[in-house]
Structure formats: structure tokens, C-alpha cells
N, CA, C and O atoms as a Tinker XYZ file with bonds, in Angstrom:
   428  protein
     1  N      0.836000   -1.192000    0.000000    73     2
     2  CA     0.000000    0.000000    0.000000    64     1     3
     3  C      0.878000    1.252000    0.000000    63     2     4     5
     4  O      1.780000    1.375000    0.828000    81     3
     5  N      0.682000    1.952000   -0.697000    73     3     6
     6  CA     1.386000    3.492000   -0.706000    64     5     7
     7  C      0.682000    4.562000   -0.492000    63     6     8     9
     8  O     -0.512000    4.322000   -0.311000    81     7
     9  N      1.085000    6.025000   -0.431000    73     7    10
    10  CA     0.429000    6.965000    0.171000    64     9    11
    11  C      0.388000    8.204000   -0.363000    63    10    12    13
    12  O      1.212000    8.884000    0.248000    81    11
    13  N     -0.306000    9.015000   -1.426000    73    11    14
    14  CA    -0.037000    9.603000   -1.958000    64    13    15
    15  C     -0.110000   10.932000   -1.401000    63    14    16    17
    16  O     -1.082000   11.339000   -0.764000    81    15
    17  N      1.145000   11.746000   -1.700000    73    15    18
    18  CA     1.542000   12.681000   -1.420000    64    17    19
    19  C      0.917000   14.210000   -1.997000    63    18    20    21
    20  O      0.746000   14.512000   -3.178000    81    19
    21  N      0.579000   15.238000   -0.530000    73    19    22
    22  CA     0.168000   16.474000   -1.332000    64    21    23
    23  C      0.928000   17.585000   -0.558000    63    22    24    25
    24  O      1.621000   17.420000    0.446000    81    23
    25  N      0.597000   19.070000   -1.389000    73    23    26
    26  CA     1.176000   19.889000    0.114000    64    25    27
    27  C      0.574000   19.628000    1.414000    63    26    28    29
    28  O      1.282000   19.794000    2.408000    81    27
    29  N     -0.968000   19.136000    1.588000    73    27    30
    30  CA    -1.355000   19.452000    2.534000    64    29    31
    31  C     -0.994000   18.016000    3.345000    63    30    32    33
    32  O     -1.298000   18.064000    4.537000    81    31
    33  N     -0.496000   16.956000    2.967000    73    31    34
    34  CA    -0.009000   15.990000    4.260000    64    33    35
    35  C      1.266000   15.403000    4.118000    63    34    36    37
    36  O      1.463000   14.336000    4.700000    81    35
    37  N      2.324000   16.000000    3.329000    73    35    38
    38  CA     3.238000   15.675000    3.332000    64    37    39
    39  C      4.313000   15.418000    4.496000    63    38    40    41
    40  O      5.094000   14.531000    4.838000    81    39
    41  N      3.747000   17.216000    5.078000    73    39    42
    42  CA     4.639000   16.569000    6.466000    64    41    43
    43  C      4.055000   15.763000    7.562000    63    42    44    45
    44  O      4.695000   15.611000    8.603000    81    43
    45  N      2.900000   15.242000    7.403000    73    43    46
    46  CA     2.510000   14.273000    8.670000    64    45    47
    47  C      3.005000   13.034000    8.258000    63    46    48    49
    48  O      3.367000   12.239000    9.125000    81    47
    49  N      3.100000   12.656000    6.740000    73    47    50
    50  CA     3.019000   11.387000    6.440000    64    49    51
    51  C      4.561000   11.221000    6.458000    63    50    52    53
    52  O      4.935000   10.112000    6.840000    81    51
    53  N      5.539000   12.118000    6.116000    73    51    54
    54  CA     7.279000   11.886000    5.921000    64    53    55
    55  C      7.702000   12.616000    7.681000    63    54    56    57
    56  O      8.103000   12.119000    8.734000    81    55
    57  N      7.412000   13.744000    7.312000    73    55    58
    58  CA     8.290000   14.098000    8.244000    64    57    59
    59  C      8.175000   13.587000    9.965000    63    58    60    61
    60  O      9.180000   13.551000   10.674000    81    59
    61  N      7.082000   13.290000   10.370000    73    59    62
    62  CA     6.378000   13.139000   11.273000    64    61    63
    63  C      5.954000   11.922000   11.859000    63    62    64    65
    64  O      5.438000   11.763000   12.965000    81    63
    65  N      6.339000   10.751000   10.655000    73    63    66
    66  CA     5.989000    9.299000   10.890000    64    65    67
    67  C      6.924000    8.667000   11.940000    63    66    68    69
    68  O      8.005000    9.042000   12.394000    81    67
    69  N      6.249000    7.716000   12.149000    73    67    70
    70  CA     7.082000    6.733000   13.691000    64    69    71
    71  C      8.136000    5.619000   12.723000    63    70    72    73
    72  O      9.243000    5.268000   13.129000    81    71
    73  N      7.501000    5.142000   11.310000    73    71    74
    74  CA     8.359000    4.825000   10.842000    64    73    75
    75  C      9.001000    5.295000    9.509000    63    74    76    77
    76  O      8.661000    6.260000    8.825000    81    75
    77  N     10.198000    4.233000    9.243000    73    75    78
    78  CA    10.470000    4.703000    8.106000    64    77    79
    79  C      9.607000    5.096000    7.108000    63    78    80    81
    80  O      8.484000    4.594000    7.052000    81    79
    81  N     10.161000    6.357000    5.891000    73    79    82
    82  CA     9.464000    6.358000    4.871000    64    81    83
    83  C     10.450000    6.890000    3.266000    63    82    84    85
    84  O     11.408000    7.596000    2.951000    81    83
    85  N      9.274000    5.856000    2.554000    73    83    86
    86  CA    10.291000    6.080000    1.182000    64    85    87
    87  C      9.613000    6.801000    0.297000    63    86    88    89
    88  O      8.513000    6.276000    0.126000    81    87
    89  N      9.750000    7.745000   -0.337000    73    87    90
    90  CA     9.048000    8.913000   -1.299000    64    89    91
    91  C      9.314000    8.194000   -2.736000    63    90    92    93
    92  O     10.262000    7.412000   -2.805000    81    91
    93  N      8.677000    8.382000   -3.644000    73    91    94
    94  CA     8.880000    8.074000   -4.814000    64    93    95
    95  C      8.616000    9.355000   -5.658000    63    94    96    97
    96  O      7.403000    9.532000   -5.772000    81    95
    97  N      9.335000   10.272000   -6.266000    73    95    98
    98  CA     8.756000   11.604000   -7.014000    64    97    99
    99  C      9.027000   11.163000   -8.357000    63    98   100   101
   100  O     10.188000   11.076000   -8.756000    81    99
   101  N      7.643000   10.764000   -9.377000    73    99   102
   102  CA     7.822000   10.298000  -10.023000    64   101   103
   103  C      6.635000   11.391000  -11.277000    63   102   104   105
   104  O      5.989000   12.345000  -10.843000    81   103
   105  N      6.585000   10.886000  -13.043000    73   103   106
   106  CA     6.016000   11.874000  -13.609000    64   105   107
   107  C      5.540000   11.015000  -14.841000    63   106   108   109
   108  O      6.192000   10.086000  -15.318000    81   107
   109  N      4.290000   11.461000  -15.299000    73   107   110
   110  CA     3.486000   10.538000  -16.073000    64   109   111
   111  C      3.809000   10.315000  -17.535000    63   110   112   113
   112  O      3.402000    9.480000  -18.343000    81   111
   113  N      4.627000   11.276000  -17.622000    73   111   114
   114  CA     6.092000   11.324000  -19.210000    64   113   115
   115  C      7.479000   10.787000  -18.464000    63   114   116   117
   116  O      8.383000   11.457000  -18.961000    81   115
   117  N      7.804000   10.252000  -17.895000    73   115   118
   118  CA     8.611000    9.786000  -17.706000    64   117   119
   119  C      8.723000    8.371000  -17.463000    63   118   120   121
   120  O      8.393000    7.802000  -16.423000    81   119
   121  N      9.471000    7.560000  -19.048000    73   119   122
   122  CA     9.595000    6.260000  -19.110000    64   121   123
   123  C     10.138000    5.370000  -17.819000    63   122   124   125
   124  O      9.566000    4.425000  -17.276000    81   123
   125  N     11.589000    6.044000  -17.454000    73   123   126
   126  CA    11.720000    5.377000  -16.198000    64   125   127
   127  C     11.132000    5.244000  -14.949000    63   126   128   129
   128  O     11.297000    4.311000  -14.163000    81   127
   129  N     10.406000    6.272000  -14.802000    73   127   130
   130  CA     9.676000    6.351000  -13.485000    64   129   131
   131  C      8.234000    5.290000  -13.516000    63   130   132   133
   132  O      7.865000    4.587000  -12.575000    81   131
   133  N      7.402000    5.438000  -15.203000    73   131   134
   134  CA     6.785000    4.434000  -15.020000    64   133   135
   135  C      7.055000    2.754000  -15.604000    63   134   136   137
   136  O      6.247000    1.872000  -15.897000    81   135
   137  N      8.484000    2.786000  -15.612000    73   135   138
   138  CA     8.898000    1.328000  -15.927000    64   137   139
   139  C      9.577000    1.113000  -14.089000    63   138   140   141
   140  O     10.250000    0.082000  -14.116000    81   139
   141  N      9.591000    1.463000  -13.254000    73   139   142
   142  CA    10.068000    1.578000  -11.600000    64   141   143
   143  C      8.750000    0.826000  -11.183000    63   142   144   145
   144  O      8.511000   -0.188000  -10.527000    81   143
   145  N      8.067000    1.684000  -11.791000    73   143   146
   146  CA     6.240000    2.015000  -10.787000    64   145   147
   147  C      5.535000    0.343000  -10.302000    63   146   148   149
   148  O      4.834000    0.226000   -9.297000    81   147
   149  N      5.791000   -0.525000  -10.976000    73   147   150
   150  CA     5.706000   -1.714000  -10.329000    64   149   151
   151  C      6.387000   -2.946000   -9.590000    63   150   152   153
   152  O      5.919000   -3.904000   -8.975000    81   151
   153  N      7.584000   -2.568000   -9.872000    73   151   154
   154  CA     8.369000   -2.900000   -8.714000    64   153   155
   155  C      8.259000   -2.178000   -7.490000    63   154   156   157
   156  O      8.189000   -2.831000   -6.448000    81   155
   157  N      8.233000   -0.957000   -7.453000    73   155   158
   158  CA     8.155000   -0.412000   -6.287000    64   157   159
   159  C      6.771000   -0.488000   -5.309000    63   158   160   161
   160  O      6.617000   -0.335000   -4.097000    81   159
   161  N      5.796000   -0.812000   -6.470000    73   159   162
   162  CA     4.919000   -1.424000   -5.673000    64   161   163
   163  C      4.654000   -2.927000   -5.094000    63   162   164   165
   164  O      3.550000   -3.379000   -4.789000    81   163
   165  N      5.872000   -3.585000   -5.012000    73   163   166
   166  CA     5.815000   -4.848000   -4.830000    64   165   167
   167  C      7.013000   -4.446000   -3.692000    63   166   168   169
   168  O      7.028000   -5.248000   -2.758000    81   167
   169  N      7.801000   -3.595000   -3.612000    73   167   170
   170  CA     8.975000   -3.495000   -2.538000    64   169   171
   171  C      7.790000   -3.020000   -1.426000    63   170   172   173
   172  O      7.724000   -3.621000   -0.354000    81   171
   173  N      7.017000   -2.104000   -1.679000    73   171   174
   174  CA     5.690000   -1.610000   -0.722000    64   173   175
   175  C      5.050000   -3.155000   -0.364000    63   174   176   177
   176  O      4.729000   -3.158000    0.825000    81   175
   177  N      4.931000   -3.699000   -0.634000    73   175   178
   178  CA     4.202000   -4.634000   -0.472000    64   177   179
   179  C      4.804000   -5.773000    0.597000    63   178   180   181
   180  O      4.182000   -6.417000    1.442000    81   179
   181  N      6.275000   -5.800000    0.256000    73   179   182
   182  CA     7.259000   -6.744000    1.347000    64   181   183
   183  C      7.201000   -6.287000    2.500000    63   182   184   185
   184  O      7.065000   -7.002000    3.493000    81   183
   185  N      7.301000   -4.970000    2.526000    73   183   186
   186  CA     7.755000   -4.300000    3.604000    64   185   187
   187  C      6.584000   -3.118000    4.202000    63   186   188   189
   188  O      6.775000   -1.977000    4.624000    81   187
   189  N      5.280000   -3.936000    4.038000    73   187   190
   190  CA     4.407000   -3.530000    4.545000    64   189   191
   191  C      4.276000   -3.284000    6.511000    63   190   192   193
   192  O      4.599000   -4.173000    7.299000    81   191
   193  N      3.909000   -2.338000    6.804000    73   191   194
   194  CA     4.045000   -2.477000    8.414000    64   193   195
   195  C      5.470000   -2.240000    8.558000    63   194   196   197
   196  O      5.610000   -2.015000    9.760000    81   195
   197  N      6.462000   -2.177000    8.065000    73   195   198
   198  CA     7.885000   -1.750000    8.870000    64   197   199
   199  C      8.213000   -0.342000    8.055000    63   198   200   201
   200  O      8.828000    0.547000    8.644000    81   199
   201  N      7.776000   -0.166000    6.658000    73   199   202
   202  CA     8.131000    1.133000    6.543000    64   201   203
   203  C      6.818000    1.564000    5.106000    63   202   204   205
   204  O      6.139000    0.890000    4.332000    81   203
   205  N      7.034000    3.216000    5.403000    73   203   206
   206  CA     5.580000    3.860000    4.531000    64   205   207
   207  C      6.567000    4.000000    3.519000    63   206   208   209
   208  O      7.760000    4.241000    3.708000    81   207
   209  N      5.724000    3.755000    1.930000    73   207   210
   210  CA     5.787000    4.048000    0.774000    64   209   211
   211  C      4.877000    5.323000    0.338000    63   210   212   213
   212  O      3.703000    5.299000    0.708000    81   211
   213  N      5.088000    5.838000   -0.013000    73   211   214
   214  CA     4.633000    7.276000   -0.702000    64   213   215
   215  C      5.017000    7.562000   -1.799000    63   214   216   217
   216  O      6.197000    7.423000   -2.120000    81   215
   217  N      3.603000    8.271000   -3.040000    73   215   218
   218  CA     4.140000    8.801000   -4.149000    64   217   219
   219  C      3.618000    9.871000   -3.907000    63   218   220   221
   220  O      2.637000   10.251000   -3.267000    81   219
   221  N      5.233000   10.802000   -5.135000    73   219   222
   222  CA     4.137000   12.222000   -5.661000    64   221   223
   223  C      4.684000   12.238000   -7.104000    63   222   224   225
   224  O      5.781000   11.998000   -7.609000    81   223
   225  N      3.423000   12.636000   -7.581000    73   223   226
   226  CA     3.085000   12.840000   -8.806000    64   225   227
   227  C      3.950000   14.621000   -9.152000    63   226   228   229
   228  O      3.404000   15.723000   -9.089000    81   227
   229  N      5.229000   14.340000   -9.461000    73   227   230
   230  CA     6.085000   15.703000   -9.680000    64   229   231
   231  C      4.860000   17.022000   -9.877000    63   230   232   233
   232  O      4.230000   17.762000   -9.121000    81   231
   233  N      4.984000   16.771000  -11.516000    73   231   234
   234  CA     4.428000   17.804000  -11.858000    64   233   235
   235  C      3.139000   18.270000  -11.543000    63   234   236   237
   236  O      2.927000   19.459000  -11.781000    81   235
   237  N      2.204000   17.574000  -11.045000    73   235   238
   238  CA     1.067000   17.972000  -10.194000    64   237   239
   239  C      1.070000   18.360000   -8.478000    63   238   240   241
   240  O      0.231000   18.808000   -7.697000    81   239
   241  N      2.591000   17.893000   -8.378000    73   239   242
   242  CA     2.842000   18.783000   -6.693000    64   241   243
   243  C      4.099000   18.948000   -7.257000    63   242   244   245
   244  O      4.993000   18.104000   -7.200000    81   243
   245  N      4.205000   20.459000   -8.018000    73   243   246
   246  CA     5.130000   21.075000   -7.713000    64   245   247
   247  C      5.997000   21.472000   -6.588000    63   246   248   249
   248  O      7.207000   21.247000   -6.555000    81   247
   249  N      5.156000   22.223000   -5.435000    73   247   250
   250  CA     5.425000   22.238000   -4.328000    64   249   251
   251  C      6.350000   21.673000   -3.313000    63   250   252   253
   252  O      7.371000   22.050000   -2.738000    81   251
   253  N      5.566000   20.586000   -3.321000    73   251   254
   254  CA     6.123000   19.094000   -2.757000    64   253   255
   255  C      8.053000   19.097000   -3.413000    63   254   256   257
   256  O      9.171000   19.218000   -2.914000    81   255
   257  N      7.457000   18.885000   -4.760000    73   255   258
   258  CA     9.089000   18.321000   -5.238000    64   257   259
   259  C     10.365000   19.993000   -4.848000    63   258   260   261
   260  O     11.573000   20.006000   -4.614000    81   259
   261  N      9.421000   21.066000   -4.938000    73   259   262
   262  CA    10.744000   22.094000   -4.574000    64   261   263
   263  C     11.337000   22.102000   -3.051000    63   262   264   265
   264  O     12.496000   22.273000   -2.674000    81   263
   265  N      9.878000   21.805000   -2.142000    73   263   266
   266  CA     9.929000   21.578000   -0.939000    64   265   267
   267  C     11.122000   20.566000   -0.422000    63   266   268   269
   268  O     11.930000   20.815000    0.472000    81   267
   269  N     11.049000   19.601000   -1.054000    73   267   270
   270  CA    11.951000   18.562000   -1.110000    64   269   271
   271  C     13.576000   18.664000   -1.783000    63   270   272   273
   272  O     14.582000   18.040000   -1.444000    81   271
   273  N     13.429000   19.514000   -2.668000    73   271   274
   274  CA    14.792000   19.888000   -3.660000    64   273   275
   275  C     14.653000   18.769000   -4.760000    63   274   276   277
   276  O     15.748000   18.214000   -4.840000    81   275
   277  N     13.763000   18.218000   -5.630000    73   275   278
   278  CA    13.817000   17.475000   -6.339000    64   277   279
   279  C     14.050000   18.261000   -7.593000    63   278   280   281
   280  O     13.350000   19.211000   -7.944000    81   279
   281  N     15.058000   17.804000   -8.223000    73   279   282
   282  CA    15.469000   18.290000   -9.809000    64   281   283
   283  C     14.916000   17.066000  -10.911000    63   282   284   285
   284  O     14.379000   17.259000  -12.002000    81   283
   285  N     15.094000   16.322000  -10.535000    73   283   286
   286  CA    14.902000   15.284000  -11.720000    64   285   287
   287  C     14.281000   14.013000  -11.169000    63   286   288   289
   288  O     14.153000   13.721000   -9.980000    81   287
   289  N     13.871000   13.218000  -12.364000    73   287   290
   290  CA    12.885000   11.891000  -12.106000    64   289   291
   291  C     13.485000   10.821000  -12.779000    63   290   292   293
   292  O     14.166000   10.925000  -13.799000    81   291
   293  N     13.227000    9.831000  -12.205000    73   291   294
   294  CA    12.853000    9.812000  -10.701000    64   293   295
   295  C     13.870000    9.972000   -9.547000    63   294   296   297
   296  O     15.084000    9.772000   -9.537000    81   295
   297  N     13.267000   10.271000   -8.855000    73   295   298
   298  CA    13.637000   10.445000   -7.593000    64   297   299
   299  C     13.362000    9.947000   -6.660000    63   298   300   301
   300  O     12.131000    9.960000   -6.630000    81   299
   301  N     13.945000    9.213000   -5.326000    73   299   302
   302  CA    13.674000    8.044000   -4.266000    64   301   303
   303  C     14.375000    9.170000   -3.125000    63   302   304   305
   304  O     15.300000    9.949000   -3.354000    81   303
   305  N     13.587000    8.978000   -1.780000    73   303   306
   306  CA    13.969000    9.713000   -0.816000    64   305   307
   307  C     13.790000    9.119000    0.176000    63   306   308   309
   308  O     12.804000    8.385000    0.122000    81   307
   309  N     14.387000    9.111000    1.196000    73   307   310
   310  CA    14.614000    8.075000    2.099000    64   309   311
   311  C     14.511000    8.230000    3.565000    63   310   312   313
   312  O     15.480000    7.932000    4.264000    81   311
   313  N     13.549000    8.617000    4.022000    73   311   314
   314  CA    13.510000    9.699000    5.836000    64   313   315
   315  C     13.222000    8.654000    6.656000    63   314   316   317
   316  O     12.282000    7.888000    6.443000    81   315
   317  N     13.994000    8.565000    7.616000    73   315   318
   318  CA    14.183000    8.142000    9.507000    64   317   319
   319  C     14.046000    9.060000   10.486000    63   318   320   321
   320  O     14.958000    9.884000   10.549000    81   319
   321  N     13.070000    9.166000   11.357000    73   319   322
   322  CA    13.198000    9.714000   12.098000    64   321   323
   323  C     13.099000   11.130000   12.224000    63   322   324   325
   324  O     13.757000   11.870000   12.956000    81   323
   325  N     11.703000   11.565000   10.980000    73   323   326
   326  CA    12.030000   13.025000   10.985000    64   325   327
   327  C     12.950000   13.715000    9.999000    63   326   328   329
   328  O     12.608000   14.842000    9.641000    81   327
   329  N     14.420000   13.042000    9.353000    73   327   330
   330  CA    15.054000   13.743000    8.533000    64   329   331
   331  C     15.604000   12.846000    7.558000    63   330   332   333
   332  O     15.741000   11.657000    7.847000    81   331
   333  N     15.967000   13.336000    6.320000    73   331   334
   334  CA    16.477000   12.606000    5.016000    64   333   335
   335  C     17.675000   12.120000    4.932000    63   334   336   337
   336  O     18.672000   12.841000    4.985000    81   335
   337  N     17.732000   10.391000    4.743000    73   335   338
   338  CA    19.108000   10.197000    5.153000    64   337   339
   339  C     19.738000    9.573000    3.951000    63   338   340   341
   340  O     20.959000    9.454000    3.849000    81   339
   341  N     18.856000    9.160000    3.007000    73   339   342
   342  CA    19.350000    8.875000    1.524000    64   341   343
   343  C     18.587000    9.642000    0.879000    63   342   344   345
   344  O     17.829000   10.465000    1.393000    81   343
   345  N     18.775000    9.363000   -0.710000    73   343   346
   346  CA    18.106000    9.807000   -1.872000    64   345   347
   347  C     19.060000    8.852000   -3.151000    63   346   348   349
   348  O     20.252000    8.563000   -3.042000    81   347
   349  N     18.200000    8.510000   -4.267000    73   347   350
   350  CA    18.878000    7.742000   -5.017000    64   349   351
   351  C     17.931000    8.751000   -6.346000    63   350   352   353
   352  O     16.779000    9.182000   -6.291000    81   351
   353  N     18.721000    8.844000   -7.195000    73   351   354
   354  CA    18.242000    9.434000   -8.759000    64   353   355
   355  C     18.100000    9.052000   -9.693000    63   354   356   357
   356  O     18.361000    7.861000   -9.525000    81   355
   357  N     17.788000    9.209000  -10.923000    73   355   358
   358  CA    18.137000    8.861000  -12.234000    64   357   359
   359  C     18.326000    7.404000  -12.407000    63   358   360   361
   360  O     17.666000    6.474000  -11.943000    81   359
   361  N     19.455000    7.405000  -13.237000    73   359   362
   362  CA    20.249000    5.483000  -13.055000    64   361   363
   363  C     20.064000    4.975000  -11.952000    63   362   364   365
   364  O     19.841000    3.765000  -11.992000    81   363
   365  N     20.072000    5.459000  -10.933000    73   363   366
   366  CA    20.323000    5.096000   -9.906000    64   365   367
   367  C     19.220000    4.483000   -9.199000    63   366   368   369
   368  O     19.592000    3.522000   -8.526000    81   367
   369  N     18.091000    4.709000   -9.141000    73   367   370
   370  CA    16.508000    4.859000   -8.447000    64   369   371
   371  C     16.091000    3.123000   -9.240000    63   370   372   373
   372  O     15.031000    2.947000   -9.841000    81   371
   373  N     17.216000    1.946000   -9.057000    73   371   374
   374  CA    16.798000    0.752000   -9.218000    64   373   375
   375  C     16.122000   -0.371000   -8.258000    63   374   376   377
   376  O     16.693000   -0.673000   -7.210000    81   375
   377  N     15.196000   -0.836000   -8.540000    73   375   378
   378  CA    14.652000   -1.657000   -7.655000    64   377   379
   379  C     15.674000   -2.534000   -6.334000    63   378   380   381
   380  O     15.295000   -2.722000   -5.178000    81   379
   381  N     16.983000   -2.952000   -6.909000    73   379   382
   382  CA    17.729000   -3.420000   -6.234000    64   381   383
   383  C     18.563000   -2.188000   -5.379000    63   382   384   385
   384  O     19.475000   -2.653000   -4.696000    81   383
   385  N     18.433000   -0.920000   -5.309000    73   383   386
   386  CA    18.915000    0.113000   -4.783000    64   385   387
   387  C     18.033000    0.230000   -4.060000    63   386   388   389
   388  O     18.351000    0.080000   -2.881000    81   387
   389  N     17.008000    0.443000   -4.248000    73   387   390
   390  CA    15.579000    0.801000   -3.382000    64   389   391
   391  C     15.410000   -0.336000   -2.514000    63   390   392   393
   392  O     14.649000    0.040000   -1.622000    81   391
   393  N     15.710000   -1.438000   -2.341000    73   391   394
   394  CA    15.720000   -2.463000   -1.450000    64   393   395
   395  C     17.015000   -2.610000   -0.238000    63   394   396   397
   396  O     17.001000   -2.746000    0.986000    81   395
   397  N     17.894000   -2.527000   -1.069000    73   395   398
   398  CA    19.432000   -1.740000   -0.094000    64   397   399
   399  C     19.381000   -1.133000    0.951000    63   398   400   401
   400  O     19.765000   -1.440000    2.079000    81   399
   401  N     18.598000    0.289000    0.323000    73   399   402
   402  CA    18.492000    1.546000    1.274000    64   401   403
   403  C     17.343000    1.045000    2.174000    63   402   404   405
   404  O     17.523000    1.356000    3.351000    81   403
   405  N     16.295000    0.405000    1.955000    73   403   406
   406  CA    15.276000   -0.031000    2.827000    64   405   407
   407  C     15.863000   -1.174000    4.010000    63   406   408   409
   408  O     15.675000   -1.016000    5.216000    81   407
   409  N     16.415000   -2.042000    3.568000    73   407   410
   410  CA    17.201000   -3.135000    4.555000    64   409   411
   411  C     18.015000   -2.557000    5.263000    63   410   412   413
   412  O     18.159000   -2.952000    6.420000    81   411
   413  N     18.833000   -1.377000    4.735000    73   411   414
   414  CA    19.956000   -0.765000    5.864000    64   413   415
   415  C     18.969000    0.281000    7.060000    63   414   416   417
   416  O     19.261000    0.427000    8.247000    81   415
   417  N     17.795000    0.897000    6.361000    73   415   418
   418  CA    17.097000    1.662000    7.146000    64   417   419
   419  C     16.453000    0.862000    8.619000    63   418   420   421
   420  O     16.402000    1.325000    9.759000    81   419
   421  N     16.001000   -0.487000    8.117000    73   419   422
   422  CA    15.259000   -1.140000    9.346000    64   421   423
   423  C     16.364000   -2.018000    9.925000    63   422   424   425
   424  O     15.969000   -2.962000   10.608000    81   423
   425  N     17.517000   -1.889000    9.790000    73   423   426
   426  CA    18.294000   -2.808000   10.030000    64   425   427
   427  C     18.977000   -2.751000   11.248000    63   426   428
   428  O     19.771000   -3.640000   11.553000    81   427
């Protein structure tokens, strides 16, 4: 299950959560973000109850992504405890990366 992201609950749902949470800033022209989009809903799915999955839809929460400092898509963000302790980008924002950063987070 994931959680979609707006200005108005962004910070209860990231900043504010008891547990981990992973952002996905992702955009509906963007091939990689929706060739990600189902794996990442299956990493949500493992790791249901130990940590929140969240999307935002870039270009429809602008906000959100400046709020955040997001330049480019996709983008994976990674908060413990109140503050951002990874982020993975571009090439980088791979299912096997996104599982990494999640295992080291609850670990």
C-alpha cells in the first residue's frame, strides 16, 4: 500500500511518521519512473508495516518536489526519524537500490 503525497499531508506522512518512509517523485512522461512504478509497488508490499511508501506525482505537486529539492525523475527519498538520510536518482533509483536503502534503514 502506498500513500499519496500532497502539500497538505506531506509533512505528517514523511516528516512526522514513527516509521520509516520512502518517497517516490515520479512523472506521467517519464519512461523510467513508469517502468520503476511496479516494482516499487511490490517493494511496498514486502515491507508492509515496517516502513511507509509514498508517491508524488512531480508535476502535479510542484510544491512538494521544490519543498523537497527534487530536480529530476525519478527520484527516491529516504527519511528516519524526521530527517532525510538517503536519496537515489536517475540510473540510480533501481529496484535493487531501493531495497538496499530499505534493509539498511530497518536494520
Amino acid at each position: 500500500m502506498t500513500v499519496d503525497l500532497t502539500k497538505e499531508n506531506c509533512d505528517a506522512e514523511v516528516k512526522q511518521s514513527d516509521i520509516p518512509v520512502v518517497v517516490d517523485f515520479w512523472g506521467p512522461q517519464c519512461g523510467p519512473c513508469m517502468a520503476l512504478k511496479p516494482k516499487y509497488h511490490e517493494i511496498a508490499e514486502k515491507y508492509a508495516g515496517k516502513v511507509k511508501f509514498c508517491l508524488v506525482e512531480a508535476p502535479a505537486n510542484k510544491r512538494v518536489s521544490i519543498n523537497f529539492k527534487v530536480m529530476g525523475l525519478p527520484t527516491i527519498l529516504f527519511w528516519k526519524n524526521g530527517a532525510e538520510v538517503a536519496r537515489l536518482g536517475g540510473p540510480d533509483a533501481t529496484p535493487e537500490n531501493i531495497t538496499a536503502k530499505v534493509e539498511e534503514m530497518i536494520a
